[in-house]
mmCIF file of the N, C-alpha and C atoms, coordinates in Angstrom:
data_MODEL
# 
_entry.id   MODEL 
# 
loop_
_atom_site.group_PDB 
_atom_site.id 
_atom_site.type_symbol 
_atom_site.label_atom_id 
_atom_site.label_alt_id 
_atom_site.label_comp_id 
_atom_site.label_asym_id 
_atom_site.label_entity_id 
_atom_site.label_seq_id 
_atom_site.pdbx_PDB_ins_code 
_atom_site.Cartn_x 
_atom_site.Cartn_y 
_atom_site.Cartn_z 
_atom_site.occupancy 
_atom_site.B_iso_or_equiv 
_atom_site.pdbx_formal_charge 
_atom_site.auth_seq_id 
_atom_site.auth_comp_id 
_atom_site.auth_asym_id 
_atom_site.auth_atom_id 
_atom_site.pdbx_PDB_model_num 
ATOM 1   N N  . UNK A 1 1  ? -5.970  -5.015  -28.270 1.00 0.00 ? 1  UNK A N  1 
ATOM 2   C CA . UNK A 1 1  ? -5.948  -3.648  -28.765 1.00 0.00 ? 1  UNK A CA 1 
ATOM 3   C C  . UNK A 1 1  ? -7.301  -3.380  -29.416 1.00 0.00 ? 1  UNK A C  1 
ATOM 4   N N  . UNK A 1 2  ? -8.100  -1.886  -29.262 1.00 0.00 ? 2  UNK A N  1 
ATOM 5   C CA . UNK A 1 2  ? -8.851  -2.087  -29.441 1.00 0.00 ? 2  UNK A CA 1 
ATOM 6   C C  . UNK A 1 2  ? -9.116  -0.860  -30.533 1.00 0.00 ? 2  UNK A C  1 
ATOM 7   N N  . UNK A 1 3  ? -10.377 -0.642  -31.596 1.00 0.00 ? 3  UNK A N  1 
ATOM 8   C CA . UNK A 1 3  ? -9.923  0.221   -32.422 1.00 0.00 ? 3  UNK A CA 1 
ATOM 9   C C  . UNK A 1 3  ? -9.448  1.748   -32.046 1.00 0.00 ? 3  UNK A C  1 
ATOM 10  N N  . UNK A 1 4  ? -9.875  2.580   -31.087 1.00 0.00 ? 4  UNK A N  1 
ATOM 11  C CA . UNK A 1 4  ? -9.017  3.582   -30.838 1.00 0.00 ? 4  UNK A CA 1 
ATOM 12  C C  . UNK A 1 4  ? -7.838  3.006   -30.116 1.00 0.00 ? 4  UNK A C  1 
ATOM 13  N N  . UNK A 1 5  ? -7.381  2.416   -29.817 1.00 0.00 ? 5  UNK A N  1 
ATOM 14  C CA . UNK A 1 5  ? -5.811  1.988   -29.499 1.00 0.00 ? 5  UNK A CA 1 
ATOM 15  C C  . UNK A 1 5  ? -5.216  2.062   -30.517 1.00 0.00 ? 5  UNK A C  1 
ATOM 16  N N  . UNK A 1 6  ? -5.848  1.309   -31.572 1.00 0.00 ? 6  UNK A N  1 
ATOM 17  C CA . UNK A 1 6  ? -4.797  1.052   -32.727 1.00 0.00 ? 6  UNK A CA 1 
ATOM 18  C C  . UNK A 1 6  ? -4.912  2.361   -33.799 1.00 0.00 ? 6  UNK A C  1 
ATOM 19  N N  . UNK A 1 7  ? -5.679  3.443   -33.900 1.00 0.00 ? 7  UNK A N  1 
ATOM 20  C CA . UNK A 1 7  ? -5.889  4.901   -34.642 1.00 0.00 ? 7  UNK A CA 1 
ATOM 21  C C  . UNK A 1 7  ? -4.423  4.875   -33.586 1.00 0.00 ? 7  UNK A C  1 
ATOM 22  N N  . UNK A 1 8  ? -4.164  5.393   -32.198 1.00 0.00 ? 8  UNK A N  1 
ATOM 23  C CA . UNK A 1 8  ? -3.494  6.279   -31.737 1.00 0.00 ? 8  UNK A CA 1 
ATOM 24  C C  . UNK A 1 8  ? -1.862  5.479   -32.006 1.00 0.00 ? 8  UNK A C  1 
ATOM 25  N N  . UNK A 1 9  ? -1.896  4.150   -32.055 1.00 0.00 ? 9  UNK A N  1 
ATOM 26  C CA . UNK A 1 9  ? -0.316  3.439   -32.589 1.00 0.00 ? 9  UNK A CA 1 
ATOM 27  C C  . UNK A 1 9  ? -0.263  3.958   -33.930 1.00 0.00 ? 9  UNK A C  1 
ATOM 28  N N  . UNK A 1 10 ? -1.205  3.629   -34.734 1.00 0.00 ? 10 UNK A N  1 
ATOM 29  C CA . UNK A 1 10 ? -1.182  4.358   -36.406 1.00 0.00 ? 10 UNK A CA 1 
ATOM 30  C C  . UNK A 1 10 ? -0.277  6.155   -36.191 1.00 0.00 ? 10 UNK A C  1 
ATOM 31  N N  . UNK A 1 11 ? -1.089  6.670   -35.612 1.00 0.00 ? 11 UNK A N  1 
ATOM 32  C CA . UNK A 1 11 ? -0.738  8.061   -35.957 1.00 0.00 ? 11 UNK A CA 1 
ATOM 33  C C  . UNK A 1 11 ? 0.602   8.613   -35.304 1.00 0.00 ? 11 UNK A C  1 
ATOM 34  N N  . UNK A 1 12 ? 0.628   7.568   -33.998 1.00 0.00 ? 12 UNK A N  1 
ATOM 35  C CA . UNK A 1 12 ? 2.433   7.744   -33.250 1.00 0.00 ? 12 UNK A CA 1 
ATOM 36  C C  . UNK A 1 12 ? 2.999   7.117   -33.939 1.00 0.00 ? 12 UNK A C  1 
ATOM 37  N N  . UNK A 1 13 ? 2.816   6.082   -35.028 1.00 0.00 ? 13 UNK A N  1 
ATOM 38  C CA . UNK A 1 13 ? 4.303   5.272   -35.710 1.00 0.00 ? 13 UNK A CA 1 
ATOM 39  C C  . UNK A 1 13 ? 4.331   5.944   -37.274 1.00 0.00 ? 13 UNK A C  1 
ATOM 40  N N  . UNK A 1 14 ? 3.639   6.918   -37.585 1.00 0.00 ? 14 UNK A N  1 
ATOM 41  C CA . UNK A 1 14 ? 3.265   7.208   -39.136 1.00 0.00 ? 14 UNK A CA 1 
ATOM 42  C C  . UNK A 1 14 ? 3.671   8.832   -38.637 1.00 0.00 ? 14 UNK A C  1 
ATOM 43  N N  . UNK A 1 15 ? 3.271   9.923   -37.546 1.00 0.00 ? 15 UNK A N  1 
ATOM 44  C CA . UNK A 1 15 ? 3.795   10.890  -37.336 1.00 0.00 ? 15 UNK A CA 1 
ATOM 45  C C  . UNK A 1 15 ? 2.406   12.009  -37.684 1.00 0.00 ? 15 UNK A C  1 
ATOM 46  N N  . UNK A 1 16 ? 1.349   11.284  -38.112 1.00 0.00 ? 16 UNK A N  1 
ATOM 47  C CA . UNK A 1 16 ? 0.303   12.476  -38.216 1.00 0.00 ? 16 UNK A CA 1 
ATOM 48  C C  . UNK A 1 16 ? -0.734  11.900  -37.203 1.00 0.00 ? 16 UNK A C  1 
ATOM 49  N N  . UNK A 1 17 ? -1.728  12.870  -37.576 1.00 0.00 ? 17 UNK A N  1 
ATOM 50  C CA . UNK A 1 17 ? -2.647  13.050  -36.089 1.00 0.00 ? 17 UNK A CA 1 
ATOM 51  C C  . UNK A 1 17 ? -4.086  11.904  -36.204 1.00 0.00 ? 17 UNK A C  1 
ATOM 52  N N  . UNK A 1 18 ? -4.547  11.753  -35.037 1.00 0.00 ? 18 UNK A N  1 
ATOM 53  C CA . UNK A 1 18 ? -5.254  11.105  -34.663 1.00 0.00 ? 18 UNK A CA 1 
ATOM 54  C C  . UNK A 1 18 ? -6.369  10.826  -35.428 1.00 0.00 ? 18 UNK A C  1 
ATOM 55  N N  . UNK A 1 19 ? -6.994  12.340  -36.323 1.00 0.00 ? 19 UNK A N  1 
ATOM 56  C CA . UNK A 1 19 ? -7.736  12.352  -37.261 1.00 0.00 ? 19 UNK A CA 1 
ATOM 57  C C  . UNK A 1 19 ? -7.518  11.225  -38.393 1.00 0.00 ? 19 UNK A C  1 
ATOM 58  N N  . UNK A 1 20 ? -6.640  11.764  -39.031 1.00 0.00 ? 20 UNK A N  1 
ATOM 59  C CA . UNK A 1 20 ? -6.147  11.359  -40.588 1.00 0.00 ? 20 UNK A CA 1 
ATOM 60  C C  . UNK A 1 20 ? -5.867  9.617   -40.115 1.00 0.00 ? 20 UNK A C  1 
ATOM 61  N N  . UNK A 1 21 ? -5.513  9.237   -38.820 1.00 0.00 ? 21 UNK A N  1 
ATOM 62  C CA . UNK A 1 21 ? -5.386  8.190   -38.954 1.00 0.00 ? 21 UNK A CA 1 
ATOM 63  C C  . UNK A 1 21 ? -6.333  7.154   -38.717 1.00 0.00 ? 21 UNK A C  1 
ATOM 64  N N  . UNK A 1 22 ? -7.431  8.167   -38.106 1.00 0.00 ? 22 UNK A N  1 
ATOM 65  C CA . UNK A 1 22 ? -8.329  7.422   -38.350 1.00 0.00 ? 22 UNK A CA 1 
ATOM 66  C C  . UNK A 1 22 ? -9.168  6.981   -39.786 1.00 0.00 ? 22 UNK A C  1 
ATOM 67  N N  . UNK A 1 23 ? -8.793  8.168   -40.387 1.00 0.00 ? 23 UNK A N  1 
ATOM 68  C CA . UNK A 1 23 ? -9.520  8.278   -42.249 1.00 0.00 ? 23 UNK A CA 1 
ATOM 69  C C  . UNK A 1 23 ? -8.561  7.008   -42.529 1.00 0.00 ? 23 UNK A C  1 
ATOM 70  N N  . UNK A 1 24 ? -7.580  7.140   -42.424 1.00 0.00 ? 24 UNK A N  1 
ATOM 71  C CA . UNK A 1 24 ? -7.120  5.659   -42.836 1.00 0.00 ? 24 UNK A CA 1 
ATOM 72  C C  . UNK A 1 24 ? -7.102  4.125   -42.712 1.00 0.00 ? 24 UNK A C  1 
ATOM 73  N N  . UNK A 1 25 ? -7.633  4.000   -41.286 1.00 0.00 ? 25 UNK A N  1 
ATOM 74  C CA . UNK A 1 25 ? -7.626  2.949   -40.832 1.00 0.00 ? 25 UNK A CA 1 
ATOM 75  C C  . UNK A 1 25 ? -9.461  2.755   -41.113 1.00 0.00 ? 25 UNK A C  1 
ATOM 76  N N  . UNK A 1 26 ? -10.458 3.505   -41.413 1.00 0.00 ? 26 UNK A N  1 
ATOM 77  C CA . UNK A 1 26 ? -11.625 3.681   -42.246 1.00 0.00 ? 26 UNK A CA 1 
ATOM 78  C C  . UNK A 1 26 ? -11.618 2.991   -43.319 1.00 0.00 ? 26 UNK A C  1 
ATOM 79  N N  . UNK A 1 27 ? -10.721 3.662   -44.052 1.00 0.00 ? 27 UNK A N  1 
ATOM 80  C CA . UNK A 1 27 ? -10.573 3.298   -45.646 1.00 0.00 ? 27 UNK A CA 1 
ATOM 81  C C  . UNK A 1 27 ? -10.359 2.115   -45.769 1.00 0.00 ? 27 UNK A C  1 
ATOM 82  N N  . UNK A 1 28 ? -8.886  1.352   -44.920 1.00 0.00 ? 28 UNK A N  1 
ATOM 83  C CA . UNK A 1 28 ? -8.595  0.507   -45.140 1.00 0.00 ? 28 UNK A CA 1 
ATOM 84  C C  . UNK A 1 28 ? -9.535  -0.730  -44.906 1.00 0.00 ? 28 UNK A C  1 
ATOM 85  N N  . UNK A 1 29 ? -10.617 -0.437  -43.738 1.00 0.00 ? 29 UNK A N  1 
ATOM 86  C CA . UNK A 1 29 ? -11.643 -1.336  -43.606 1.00 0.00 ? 29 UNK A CA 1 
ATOM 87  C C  . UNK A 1 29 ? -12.645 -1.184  -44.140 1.00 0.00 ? 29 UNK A C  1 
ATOM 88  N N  . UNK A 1 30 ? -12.882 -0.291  -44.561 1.00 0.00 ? 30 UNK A N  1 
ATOM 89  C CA . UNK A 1 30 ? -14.076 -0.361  -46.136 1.00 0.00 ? 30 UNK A CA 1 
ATOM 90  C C  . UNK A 1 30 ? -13.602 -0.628  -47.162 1.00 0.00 ? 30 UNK A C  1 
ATOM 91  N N  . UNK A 1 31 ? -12.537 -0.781  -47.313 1.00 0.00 ? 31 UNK A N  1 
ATOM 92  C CA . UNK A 1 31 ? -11.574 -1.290  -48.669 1.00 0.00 ? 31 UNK A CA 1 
ATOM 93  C C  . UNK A 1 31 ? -11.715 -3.107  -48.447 1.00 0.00 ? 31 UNK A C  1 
ATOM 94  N N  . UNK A 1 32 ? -11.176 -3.165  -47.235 1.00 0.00 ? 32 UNK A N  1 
ATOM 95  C CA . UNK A 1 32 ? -11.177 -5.150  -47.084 1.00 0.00 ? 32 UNK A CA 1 
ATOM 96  C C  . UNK A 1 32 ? -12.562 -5.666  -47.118 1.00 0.00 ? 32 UNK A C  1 
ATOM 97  N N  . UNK A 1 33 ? -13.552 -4.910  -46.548 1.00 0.00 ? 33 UNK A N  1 
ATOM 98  C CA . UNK A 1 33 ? -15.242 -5.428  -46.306 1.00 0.00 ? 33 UNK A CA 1 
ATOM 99  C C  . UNK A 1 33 ? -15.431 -5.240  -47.787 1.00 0.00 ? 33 UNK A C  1 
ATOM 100 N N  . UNK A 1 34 ? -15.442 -4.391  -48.956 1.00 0.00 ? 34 UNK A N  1 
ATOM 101 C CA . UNK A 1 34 ? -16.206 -4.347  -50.127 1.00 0.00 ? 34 UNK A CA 1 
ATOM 102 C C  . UNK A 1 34 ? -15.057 -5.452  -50.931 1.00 0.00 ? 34 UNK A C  1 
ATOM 103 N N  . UNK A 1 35 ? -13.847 -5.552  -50.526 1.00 0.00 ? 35 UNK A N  1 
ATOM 104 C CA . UNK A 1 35 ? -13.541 -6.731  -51.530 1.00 0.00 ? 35 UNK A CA 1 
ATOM 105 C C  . UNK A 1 35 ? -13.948 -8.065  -51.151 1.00 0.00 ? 35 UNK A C  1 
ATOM 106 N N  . UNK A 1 36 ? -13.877 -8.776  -49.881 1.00 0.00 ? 36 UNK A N  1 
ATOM 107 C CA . UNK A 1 36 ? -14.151 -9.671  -49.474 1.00 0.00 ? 36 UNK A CA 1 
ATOM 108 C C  . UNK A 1 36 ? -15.961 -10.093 -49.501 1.00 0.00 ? 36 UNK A C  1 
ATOM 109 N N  . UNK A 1 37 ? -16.931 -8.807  -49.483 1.00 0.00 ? 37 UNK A N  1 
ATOM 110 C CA . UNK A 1 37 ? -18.308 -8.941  -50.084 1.00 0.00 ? 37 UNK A CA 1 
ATOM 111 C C  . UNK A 1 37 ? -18.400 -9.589  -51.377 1.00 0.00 ? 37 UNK A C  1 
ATOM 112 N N  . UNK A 1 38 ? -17.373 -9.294  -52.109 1.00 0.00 ? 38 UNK A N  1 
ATOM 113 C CA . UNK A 1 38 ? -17.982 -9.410  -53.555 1.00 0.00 ? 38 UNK A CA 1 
ATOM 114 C C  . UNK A 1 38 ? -17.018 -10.358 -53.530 1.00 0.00 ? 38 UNK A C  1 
ATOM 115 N N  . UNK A 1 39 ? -16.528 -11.380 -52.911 1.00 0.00 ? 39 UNK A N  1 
ATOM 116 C CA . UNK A 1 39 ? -15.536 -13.067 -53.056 1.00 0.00 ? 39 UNK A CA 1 
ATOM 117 C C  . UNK A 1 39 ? -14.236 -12.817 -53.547 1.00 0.00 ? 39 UNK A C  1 
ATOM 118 N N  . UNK A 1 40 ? -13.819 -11.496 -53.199 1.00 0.00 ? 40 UNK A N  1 
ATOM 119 C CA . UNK A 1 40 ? -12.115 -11.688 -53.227 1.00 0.00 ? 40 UNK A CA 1 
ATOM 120 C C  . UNK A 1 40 ? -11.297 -11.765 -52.183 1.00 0.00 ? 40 UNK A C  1 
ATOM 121 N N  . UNK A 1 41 ? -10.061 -11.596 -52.099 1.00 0.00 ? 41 UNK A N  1 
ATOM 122 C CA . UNK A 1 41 ? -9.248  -12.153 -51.237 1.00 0.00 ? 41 UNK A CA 1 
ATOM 123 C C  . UNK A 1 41 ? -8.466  -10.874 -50.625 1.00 0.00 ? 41 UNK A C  1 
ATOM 124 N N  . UNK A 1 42 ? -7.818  -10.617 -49.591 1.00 0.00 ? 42 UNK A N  1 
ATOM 125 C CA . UNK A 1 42 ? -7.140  -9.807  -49.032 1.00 0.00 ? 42 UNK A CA 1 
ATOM 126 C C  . UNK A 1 42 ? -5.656  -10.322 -48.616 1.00 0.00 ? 42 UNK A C  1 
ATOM 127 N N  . UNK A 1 43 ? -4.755  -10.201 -49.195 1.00 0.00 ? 43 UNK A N  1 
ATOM 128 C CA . UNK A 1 43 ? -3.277  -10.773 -48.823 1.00 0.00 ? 43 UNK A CA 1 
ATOM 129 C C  . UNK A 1 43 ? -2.507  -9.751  -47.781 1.00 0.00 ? 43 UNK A C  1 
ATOM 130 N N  . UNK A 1 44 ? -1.966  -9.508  -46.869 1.00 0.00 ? 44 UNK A N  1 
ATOM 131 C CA . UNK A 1 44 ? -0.986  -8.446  -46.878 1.00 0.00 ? 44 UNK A CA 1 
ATOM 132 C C  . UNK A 1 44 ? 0.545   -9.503  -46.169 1.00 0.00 ? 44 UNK A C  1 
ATOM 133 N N  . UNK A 1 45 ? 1.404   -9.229  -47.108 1.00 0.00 ? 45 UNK A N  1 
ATOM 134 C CA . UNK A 1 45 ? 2.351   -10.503 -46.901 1.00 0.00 ? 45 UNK A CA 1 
ATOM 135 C C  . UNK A 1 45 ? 3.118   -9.622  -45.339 1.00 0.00 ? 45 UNK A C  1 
ATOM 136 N N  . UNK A 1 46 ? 3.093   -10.742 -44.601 1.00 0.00 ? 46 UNK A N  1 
ATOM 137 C CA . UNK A 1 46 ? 3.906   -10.988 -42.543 1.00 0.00 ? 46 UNK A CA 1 
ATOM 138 C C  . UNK A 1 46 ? 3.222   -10.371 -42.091 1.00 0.00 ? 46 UNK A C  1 
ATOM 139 N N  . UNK A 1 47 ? 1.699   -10.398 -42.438 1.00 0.00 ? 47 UNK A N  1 
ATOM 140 C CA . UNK A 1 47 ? -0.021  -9.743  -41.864 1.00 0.00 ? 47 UNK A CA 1 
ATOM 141 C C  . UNK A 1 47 ? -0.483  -11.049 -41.622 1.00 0.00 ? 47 UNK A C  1 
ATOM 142 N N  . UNK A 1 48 ? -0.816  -10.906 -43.185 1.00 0.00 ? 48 UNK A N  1 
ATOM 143 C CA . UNK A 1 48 ? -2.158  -11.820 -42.786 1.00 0.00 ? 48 UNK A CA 1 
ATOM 144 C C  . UNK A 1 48 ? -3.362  -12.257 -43.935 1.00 0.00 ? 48 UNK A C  1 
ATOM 145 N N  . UNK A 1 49 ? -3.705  -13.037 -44.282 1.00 0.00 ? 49 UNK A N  1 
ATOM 146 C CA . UNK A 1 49 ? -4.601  -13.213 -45.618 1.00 0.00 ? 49 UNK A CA 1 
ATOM 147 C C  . UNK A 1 49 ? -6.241  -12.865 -44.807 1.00 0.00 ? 49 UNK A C  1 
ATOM 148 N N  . UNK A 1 50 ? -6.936  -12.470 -45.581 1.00 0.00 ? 50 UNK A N  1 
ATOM 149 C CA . UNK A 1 50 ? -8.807  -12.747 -45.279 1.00 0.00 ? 50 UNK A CA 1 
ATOM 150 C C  . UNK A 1 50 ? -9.130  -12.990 -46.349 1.00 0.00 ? 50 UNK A C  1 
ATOM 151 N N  . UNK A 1 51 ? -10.367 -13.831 -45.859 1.00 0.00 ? 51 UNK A N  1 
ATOM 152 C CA . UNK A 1 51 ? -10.867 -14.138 -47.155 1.00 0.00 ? 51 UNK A CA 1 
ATOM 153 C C  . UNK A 1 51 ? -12.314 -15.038 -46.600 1.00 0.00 ? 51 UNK A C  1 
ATOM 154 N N  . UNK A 1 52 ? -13.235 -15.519 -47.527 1.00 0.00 ? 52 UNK A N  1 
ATOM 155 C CA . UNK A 1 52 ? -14.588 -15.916 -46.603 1.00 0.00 ? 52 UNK A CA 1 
ATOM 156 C C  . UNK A 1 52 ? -15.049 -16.967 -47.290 1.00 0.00 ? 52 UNK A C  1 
ATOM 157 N N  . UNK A 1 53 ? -15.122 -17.863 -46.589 1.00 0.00 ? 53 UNK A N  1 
ATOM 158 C CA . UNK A 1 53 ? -15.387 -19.009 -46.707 1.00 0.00 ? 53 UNK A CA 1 
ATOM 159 C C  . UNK A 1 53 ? -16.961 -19.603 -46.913 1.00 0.00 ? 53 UNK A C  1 
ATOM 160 N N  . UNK A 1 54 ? -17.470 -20.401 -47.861 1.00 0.00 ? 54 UNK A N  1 
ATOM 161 C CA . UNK A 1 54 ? -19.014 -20.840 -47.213 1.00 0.00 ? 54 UNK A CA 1 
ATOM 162 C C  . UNK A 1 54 ? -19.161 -21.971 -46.784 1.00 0.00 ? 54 UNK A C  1 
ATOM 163 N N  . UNK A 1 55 ? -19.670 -22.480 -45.531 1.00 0.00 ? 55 UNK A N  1 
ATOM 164 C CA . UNK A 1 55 ? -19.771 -23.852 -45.118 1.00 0.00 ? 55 UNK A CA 1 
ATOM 165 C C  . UNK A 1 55 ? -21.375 -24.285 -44.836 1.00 0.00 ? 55 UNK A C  1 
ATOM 166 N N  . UNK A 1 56 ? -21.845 -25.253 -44.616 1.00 0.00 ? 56 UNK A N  1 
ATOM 167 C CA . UNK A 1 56 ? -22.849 -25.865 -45.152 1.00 0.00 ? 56 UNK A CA 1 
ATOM 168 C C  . UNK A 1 56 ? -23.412 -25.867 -43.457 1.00 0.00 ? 56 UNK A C  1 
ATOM 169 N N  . UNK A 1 57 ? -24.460 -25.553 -43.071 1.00 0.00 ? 57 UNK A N  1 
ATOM 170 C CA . UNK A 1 57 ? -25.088 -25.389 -42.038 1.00 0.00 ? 57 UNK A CA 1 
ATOM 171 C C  . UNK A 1 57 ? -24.980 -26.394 -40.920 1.00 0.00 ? 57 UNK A C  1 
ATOM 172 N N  . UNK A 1 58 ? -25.173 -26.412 -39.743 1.00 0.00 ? 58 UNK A N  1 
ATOM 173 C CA . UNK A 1 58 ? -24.738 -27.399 -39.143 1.00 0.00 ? 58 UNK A CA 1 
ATOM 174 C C  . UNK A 1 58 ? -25.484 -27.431 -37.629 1.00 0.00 ? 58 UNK A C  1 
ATOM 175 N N  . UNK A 1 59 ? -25.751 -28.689 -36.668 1.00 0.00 ? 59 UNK A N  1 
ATOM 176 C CA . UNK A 1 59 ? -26.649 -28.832 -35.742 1.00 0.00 ? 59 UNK A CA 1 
ATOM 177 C C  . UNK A 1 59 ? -25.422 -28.611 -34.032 1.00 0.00 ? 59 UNK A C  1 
ATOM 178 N N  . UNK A 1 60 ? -25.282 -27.766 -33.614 1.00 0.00 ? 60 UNK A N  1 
ATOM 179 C CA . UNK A 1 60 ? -25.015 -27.140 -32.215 1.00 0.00 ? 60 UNK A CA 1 
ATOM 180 C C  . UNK A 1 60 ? -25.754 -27.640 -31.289 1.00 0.00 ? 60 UNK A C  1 
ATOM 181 N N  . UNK A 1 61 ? -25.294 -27.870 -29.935 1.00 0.00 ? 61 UNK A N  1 
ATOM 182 C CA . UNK A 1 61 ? -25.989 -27.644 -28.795 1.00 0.00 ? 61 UNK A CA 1 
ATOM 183 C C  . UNK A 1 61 ? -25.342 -26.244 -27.824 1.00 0.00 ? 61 UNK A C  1 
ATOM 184 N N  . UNK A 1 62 ? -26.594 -25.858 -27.487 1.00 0.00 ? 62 UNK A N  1 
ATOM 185 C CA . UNK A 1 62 ? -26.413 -24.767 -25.888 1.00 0.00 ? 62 UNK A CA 1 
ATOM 186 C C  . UNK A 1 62 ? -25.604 -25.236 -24.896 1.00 0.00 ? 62 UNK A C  1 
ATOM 187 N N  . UNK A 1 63 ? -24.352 -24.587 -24.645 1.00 0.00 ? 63 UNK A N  1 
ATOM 188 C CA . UNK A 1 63 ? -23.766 -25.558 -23.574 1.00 0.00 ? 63 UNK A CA 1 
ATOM 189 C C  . UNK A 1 63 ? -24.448 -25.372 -22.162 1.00 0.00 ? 63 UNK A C  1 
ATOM 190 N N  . UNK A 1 64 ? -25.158 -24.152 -22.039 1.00 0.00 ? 64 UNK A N  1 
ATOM 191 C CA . UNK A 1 64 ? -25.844 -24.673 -20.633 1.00 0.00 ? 64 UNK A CA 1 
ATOM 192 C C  . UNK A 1 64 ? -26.774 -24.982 -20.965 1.00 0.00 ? 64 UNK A C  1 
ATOM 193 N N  . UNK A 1 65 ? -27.810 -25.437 -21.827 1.00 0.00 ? 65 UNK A N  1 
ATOM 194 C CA . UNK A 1 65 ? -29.177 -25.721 -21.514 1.00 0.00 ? 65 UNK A CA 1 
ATOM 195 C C  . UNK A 1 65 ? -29.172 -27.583 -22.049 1.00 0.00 ? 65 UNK A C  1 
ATOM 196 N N  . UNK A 1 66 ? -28.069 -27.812 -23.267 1.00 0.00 ? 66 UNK A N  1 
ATOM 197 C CA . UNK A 1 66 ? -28.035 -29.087 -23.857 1.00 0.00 ? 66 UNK A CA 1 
ATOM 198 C C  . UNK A 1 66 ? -28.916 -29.063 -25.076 1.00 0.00 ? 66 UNK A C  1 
ATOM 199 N N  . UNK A 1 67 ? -29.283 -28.194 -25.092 1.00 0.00 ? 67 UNK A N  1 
ATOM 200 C CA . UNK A 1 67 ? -30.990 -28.603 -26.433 1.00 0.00 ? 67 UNK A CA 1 
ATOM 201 C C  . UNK A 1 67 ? -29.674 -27.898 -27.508 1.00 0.00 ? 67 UNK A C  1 
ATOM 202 N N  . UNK A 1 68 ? -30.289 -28.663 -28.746 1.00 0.00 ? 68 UNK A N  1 
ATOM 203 C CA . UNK A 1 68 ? -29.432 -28.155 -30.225 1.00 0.00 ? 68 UNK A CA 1 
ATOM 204 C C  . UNK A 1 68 ? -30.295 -27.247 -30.759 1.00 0.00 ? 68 UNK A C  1 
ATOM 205 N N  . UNK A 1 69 ? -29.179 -26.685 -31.614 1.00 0.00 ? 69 UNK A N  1 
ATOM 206 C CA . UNK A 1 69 ? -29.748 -25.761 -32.077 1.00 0.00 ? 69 UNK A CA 1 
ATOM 207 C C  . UNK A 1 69 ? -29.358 -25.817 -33.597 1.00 0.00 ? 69 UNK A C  1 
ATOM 208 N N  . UNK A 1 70 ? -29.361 -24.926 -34.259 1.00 0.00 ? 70 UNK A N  1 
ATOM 209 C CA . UNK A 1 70 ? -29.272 -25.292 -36.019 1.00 0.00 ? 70 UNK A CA 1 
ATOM 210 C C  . UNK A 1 70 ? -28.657 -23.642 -36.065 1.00 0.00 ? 70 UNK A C  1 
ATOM 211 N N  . UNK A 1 71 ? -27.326 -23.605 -36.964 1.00 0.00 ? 71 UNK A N  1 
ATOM 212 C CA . UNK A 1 71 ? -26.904 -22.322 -37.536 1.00 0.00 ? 71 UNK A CA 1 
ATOM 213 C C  . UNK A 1 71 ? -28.015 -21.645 -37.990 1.00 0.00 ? 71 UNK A C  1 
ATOM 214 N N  . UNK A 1 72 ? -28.135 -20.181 -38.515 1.00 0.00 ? 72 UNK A N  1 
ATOM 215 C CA . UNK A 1 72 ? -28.782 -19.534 -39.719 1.00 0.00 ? 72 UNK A CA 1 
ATOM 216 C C  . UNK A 1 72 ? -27.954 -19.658 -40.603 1.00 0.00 ? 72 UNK A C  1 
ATOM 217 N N  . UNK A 1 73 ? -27.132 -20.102 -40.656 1.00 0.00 ? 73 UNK A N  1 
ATOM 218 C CA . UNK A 1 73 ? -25.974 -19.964 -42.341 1.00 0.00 ? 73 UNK A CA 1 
ATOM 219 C C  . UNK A 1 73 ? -27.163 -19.703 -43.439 1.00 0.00 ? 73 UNK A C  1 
ATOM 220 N N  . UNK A 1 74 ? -27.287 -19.018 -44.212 1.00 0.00 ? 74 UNK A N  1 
ATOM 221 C CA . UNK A 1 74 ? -27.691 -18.872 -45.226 1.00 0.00 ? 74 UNK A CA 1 
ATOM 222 C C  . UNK A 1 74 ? -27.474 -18.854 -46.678 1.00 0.00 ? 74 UNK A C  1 
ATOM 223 N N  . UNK A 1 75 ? -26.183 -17.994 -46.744 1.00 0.00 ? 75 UNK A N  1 
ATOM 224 C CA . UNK A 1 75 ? -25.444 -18.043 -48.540 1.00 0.00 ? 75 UNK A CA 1 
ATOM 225 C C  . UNK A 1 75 ? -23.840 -17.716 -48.008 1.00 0.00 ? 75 UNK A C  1 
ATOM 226 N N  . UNK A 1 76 ? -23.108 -16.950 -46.749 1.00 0.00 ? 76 UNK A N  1 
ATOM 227 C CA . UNK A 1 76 ? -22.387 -17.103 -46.425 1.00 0.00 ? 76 UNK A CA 1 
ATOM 228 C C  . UNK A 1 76 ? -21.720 -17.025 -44.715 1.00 0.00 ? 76 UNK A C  1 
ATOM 229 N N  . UNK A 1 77 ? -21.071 -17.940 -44.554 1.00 0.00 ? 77 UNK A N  1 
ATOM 230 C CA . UNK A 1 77 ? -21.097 -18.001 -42.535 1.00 0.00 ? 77 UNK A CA 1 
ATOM 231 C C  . UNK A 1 77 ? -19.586 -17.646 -42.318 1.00 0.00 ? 77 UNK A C  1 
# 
């Protein structure tokens, strides 16, 4: 599903229009991105938790070429 798929399930299971459901489904993702920026957590209980993790950089290879490569991780990945 992709984000206008999911505006047009929002606004057929809630009963308003395509607009407003999109202002909402907006909000709600500028609401989860500015809490999870600043290291909090997002719960919504028989959803789903987010939340962001930092892990320590690490050495990859290209699967077609074989040569490694090194993350950019920087302060969070």
């Amino acid at each position: 599903m992709n984000k206008a798929e999911l505006i047009e399930a929002m606004a057929n299971g809630a009963g308003i229009s395509k607009a407003d459901a999109k202002k909402a489904l907006d909000a709600f993702v500028d609401s989860t991105t500015s809490t999870l920026k600043s290291g909090g957590r997002v719960a919504l209980v028989g959803f789903g938790s987010f939340s962001v993790s930092n892990r320590s950089a690490r050495t990859g290879r290209n699967p077609q070429t074989g040569k490694e490569i090194q993350n950019r991780c920087k302060e969070r990945c």
